[in-house]
C-alpha positions as CSV (number, residue, x, y, z in Angstrom):
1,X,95.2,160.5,150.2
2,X,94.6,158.1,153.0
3,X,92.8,154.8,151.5
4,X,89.7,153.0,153.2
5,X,90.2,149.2,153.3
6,X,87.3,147.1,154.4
7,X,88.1,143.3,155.0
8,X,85.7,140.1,155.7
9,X,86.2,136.5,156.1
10,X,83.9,133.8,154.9
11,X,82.9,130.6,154.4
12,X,84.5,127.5,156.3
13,X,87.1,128.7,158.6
14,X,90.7,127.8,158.0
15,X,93.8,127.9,159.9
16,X,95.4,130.7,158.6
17,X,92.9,134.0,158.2
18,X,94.3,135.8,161.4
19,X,97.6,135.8,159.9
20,X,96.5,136.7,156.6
21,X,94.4,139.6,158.7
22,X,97.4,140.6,160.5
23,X,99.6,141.2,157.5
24,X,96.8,143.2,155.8
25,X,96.2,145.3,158.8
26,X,99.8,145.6,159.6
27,X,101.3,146.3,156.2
28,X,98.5,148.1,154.9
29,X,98.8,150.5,158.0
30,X,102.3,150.9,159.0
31,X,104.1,151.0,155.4
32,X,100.9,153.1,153.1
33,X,99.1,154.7,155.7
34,X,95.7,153.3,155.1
35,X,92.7,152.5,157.5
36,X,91.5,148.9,157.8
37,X,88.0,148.1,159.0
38,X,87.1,144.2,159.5
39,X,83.0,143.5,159.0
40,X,82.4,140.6,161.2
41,X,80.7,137.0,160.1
42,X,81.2,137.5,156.6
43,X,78.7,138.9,154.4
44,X,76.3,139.2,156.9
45,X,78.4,141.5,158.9
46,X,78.9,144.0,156.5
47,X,75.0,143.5,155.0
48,X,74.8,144.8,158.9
49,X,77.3,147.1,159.7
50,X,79.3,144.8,162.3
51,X,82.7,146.0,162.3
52,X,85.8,146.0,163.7
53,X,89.3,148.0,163.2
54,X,92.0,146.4,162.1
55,X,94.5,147.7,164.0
56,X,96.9,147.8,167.2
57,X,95.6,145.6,169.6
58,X,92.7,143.7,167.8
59,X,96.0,142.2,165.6
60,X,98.1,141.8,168.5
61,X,99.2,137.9,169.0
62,X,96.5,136.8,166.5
63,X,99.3,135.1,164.5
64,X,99.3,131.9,166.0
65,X,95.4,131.7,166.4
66,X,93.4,129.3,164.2
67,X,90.0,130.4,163.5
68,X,89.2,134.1,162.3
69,X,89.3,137.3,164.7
70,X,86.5,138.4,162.5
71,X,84.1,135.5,162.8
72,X,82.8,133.7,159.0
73,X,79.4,132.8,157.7
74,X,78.3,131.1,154.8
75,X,76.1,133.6,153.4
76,X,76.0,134.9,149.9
77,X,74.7,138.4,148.8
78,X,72.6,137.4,146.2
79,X,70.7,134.9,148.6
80,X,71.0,135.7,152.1
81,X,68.8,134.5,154.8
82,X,66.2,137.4,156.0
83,X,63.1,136.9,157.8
84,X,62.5,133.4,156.7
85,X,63.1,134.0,153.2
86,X,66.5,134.0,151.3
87,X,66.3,137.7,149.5
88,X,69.2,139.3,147.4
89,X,71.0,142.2,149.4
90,X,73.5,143.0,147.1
91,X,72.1,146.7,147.3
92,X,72.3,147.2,150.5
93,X,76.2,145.3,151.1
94,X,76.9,148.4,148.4
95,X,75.6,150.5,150.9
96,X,77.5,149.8,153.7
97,X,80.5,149.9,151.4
98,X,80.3,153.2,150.2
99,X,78.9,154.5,153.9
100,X,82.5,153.8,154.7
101,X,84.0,155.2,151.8
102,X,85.7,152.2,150.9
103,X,88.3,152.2,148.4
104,X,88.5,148.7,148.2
105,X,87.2,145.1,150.0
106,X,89.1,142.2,150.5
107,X,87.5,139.1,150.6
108,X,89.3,136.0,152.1
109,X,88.0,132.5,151.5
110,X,87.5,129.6,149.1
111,X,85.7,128.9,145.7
112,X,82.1,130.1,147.0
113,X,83.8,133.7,148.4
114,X,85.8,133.9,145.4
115,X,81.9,133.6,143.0
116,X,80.6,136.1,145.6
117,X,83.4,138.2,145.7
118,X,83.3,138.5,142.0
119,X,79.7,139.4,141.6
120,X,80.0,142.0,144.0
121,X,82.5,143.6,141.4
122,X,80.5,143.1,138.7
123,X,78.7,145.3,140.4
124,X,81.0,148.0,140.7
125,X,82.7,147.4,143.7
126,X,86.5,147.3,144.0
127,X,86.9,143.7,145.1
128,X,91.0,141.7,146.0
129,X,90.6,138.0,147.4
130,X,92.9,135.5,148.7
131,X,92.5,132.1,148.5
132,X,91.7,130.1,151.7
133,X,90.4,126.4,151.7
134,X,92.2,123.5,153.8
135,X,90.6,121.7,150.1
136,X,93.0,123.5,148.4
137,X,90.6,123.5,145.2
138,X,90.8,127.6,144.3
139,X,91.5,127.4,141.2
140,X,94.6,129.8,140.0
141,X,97.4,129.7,143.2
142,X,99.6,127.1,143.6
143,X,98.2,126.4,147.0
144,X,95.6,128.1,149.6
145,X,96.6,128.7,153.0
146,X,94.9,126.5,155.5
147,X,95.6,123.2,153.2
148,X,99.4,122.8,154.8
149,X,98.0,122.2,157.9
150,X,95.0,120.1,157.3
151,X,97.4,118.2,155.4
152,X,99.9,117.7,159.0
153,X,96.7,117.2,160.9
154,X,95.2,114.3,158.6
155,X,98.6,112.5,158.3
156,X,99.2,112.5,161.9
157,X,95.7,111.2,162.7
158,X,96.4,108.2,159.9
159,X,100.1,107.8,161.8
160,X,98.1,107.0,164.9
161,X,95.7,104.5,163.3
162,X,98.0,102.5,161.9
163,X,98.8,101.3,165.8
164,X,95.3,100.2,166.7
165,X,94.7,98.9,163.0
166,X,97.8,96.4,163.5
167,X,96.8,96.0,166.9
168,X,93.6,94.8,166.4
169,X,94.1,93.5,162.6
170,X,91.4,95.6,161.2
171,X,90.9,97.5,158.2
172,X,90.4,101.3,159.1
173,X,88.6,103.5,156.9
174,X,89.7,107.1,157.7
175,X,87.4,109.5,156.0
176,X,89.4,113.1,154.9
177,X,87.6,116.4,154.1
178,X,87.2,117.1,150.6
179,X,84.2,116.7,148.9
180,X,84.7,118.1,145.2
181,X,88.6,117.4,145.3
182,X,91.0,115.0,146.7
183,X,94.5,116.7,147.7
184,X,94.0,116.6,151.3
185,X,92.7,112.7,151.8
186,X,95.9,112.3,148.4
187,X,98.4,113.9,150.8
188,X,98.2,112.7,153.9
189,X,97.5,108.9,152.3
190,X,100.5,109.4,151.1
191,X,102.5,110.7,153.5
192,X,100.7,108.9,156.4
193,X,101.3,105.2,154.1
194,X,97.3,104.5,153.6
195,X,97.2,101.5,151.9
196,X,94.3,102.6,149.8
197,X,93.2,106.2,149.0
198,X,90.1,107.0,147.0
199,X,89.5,110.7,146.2
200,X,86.4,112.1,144.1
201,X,88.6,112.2,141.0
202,X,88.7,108.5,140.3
203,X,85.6,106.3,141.2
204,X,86.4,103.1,143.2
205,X,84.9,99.6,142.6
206,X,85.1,98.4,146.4
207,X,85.7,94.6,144.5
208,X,89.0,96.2,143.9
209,X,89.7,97.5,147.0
210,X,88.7,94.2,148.9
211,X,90.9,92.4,146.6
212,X,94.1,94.5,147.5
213,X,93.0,94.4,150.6
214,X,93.0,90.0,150.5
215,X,96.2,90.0,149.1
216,X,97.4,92.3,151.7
217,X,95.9,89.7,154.2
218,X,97.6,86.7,152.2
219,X,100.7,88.5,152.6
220,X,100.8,88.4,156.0
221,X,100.3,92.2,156.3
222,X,97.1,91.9,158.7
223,X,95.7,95.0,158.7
224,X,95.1,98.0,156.2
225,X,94.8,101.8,156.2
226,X,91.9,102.9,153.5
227,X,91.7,106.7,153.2
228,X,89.4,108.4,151.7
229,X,87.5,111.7,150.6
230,X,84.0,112.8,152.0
231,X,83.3,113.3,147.8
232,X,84.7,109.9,146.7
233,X,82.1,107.9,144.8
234,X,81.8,104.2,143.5
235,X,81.5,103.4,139.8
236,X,77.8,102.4,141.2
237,X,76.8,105.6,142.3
238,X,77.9,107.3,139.5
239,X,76.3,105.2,137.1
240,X,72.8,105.5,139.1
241,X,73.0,109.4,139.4
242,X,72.6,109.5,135.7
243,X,68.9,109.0,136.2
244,X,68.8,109.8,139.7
245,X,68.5,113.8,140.2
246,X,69.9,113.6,144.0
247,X,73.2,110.9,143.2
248,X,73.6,114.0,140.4
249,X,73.5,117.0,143.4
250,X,76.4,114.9,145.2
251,X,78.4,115.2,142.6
252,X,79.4,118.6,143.2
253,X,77.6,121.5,143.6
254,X,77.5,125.5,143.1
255,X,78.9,126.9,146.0
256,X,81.6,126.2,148.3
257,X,81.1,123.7,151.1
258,X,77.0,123.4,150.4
259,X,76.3,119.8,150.5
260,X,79.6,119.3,152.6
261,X,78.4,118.5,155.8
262,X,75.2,116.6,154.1
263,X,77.9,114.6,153.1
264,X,80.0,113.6,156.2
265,X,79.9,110.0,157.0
266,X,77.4,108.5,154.8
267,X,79.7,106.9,151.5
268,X,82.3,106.1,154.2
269,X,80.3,104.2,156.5
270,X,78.6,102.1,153.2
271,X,82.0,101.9,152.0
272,X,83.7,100.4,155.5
273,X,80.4,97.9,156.0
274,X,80.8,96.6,152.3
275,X,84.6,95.7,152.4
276,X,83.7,93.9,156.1
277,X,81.5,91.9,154.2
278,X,83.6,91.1,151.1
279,X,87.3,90.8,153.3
280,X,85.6,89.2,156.4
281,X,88.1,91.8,158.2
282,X,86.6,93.6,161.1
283,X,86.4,97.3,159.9
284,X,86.5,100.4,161.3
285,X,85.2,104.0,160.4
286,X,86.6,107.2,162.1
287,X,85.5,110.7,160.4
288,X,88.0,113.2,161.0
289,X,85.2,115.8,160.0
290,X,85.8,119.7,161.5
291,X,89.1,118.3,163.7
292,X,91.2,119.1,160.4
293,X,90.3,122.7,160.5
294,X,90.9,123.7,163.6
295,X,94.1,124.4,165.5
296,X,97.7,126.4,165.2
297,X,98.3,127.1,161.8
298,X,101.3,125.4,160.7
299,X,104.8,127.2,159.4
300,X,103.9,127.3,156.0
301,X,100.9,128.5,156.5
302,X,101.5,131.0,158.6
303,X,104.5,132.1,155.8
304,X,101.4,131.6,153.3
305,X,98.9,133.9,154.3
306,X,101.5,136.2,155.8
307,X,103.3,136.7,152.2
308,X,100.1,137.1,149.9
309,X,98.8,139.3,152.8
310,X,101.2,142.1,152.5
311,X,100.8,141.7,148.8
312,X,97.5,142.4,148.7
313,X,98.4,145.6,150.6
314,X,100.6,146.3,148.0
315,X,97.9,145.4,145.3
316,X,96.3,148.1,147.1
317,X,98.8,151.1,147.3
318,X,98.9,150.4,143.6
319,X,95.1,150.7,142.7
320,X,95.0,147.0,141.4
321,X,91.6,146.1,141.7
322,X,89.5,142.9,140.6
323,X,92.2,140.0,140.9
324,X,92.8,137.4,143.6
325,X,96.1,137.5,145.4
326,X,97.4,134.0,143.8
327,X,101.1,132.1,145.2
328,X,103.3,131.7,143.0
329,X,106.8,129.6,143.7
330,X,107.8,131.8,146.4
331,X,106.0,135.3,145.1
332,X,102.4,135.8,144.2
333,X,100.3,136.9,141.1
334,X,97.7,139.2,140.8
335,X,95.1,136.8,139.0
336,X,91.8,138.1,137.2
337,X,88.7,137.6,139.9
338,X,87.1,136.2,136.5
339,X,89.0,133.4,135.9
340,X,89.1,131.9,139.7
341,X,85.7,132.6,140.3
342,X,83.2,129.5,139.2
343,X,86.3,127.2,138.9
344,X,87.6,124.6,140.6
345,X,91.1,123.0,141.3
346,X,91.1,119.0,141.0
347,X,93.5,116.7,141.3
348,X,95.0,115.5,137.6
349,X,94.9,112.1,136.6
350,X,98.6,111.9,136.0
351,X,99.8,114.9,138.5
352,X,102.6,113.0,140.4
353,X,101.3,112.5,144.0
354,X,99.1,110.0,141.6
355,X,101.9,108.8,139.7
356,X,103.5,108.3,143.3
357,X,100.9,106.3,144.9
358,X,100.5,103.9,142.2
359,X,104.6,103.2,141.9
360,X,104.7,102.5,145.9
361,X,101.7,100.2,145.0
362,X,99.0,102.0,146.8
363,X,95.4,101.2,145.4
364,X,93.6,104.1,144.5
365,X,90.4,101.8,143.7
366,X,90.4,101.6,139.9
């Protein structure tokens, strides 16, 4: 019997989803026969009814497309903007789903999607995911599609600092999305030769950092690179959100991408002022912010999305229900929803991009 495959993107959007889209649609269709129905804007679109088939033209040269065909939102089920007030529509996204005699929805996106995703099968609904962040903080894959590229985008935008920061003999503070994890601003300082990267998984003391900076400066090396995550805090700041309820919400918080754009600008501009003061080096901030997301997808991500994609359509064909489509080396895993959703991928203390950084003798601010 023909299956009924509904499809939604959400949260941030992430170079990536119309490829993953296209190999759903495309395997899902031409090698099992199935129907695919996108619901548009995420949640709210199939809370609503907004749909679009997955098929033929609507995937037609999507491939190369950043963005999402299908349009995101951050909305959640169990607290979804109505009228003024946030209600719970859980009953009537159930609704919609069996109006369309779903036999299954596939939910793309990153840790908040994935928590979603799973409480809508809790509630009896037969849920897949894959993992999309540029972050690349879903916990269970190897890597989420949309990170590869943020990843080229960042270290190319550090590559062109480098030329004014010489120029002008400045220290440039280059602030990376991230706000709960650190591989993206850990990547591209790397590969991009930051001369300091601070992520949220180590807190800095900026005495540190100016002093690497100095003897940088005494070295004749007049100029540094300082890259660093949206979430990376002082030793300060975490000491005073102890006692202080708000220094605790930045810290991290429930859902995916929540306090993210709070966030944007605020540490980093504190954090460029201070080593001014302490270096008496002219600094610079420049806030990469949404410019990371957008765009071409890159090779591998395009590979990415395209392989767990057509998994997923096997995942389907089989009746395998309840897992996230997870990569694996160069496969993919069908990964229990319950132990992905409400967890979070950080960066290890001694994973060796760390290791790395420290034995070309960058300062990581501890």
């Amino acid at each position: 019997m023909t299956k009924y495959v509904g499809v939604l993107t959400a949260g941030g959007d992430s170079p990536g989803l119309n490829a993953a889209l296209r190999a759903i649609g495309r395997s899902a269709a031409d090698v099992y026969g199935m129907q695919v129905i996108g619901f548009l804007d995420g949640f709210r679109g199939l809370m609503q009814n907004r749909t679009l088939r997955l098929e033929g033209a609507a995937l037609s040269g999507i491939l190369t497309l950043g963005g999402t065909i299908l349009g995101t939102g951050r909305d959640k089920p169990h607290r979804m903007p109505v009228g003024g007030a946030e209600l719970d529509m859980t009953d009537v996204l159930i609704d919609t789903y069996n109006q369309h005699r779903l036999d299954v929805l596939v939910c793309l996106g990153g840790g908040g999607t994935q928590k979603s995703a799973h409480r809508l099968m809790k509630e009896g609904l037969n849920i897949i995911t894959l993992p999309k962040t540029i972050d690349n903080d879903v916990a269970e894959t190897d890597v989420s599609f949309g990170f590869d590229t943020a990843l080229g985008i960042a270290t190319e935008a550090i590559d062109r600092l480098h030329s004014t920061a010489h120029s002008h003999h400045r220290i440039i503070v280059v602030e990376i999305m991230g706000h709960n994890a650190g591989w993206l601003a850990l990547g591209a300082g790397i590969a991009g030769g930051a001369d300091v990267i601070l992520i949220p998984e180590i807190p800095y003391d900026v005495e540190l950092i100016a002093e690497a900076i100095l003897r940088r400066s005494q070295m004749g090396k007049r100029f540094s690179i300082v890259a660093v995550s949206e979430g990376a805090r002082s030793c300060d700041e975490i000491d005073g959100s102890k006692d202080d309820p708000k220094g605790a919400q930045r810290a991290g918080t429930d859902d995916e991408d929540d306090m993210g754009e709070l966030l944007i600008g605020r540490g980093s501009l504190l954090l460029a002022r201070r080593l001014e003061e302490l270096t008496g080096l002219e600094s610079r901030l420049t806030i990469l912010g949404h410019l990371q997301r957008g765009g071409t997808p890159s090779a591998a991500d395009r590979l990415l999305a395209t392989r767990l994609g057509t998994a997923c359509a096997d995942l389907i064909h089989e009746g395998t229900y309840g897992v996230m489509v997870a990569a694996r080396g160069e496969g993919t895993k069908a990964v229990p929803l319950s132990k992905v959703a409400g967890r979070r991928k950080t960066v290890a203390l001694d994973h060796p991009w760390i290791q790395g950084a420290r034995a070309v003798g960058t300062c990581l601010g501890d």
